[in-house]
Residue, then its C-alpha position, 0 to 999 in steps of 0.5 A: x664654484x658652489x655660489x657661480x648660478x648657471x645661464x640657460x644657452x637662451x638666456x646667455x644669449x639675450x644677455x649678450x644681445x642686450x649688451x650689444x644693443x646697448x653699446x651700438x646705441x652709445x656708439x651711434x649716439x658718439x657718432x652723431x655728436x662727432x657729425x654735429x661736431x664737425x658741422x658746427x666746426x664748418x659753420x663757424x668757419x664759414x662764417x669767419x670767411x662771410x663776415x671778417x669784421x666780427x670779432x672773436x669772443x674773449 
């Protein structure tokens, strides 16, 4: 217990804030990829219903 340093209640709390920060823009980063995700799945479908003749990529 002697070596544990103690926080101010302000500097707690900026830490804490920072990490929040910090994962809401991890999480709005996965949610803009599981959107473009979702888009370019839709694209490639529709574009399978506009040209049946392609041919799939081997």
């Amino acid at each position: 217990m002697a070596g544990t340093t103690k926080l101010s209640v302000e500097k707690a709390l900026e830490k804490l804030r920072r990490d929040e920060l910090q994962k809401t823009g991890t999480e709005q980063r996965d949610e803009k990829t599981e959107a473009l995700q979702k888009e370019i799945k839709r694209m490639r479908a529709q574009r399978q219903r506009l040209d049946p003749t392609s041919h799939k990529r081997s």
